[in-house]
N, C-alpha and C positions, 0 to 999 in steps of 0.2 A: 767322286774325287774330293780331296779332304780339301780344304783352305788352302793349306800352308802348300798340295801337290799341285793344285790351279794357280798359285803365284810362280811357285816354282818352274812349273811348265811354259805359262807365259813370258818367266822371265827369259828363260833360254830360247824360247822363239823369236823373243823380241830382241836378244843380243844380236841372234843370229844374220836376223833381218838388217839389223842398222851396219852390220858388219861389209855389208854390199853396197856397192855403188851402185847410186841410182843410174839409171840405162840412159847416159846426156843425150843420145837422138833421139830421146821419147818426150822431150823438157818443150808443154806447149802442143803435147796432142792431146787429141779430142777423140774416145771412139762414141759415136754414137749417143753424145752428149756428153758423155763423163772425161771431165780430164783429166788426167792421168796424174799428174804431179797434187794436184786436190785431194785427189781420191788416199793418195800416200800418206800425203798432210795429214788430211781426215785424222786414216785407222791411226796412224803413229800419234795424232795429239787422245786419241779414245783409250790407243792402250796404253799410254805413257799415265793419264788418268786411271784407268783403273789397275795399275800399280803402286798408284800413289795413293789408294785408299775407294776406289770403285767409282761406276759411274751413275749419275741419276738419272730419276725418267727420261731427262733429254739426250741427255749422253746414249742411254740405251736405244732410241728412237733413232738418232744420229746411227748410231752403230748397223743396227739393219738396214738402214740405208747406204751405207758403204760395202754391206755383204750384198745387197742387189745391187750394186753398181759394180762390185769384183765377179758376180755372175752375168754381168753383161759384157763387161770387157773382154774377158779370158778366152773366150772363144777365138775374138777378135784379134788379137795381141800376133801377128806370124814373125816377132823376132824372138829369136830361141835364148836369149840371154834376158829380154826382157819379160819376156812369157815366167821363166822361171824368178825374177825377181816378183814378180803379182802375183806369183801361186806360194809364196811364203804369206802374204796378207791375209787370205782368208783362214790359214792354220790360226793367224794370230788372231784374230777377228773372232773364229770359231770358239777359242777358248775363254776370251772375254768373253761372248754372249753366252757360254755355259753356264755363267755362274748368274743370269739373269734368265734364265727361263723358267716360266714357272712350273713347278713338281707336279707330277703326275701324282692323281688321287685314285 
């Protein structure tokens, strides 16, 4: 995927996503350690950064840790409105971390 198609891509996920009200009876849960309105914060301040020029080692290290805390949650999540608002994160999450993985040799 070219540069200019991983911005693009991201960007429309990332419209998409702020487009949505956050689920207010999830404001202050916890599954299984991770809170949910953090975990939001998190990806949204990781990919708001790497739209605004990418992220660094921390930011990266930051980032997998939010995609293992959206594969701990997800399972957990049984409100059907909010289920579907955390399964747009890891889309956007996933294509941030595309462009930080390193290439196969």
């Amino acid at each position: 995927m070219s540069e200019r198609d991983h911005d693009d891509r991201l960007a429309h996920l990332w419209e998409e996503h702020m487009r949505a009200p956050f689920p207010a009876g999830f404001r202050g849960v916890d599954y299984d350690g991770v809170d949910l309105v953090l975990l939001d914060a998190d990806v949204a301040g990781l990919v708001q950064r790497e739209l605004d020029g990418g992220l660094d080692e921390e930011g990266v290290a930051i980032l997998w840790s939010c995609i293992a805390g959206l594969d701990k949650v997800l399972p957990l999540i049984d409100d059907e409105y909010c289920a579907s608002y955390y399964r747009r994160l890891p889309a956007a999450a996933g294509v941030t971390a595309a462009r930080h993985m390193p290439s196969a040799i």
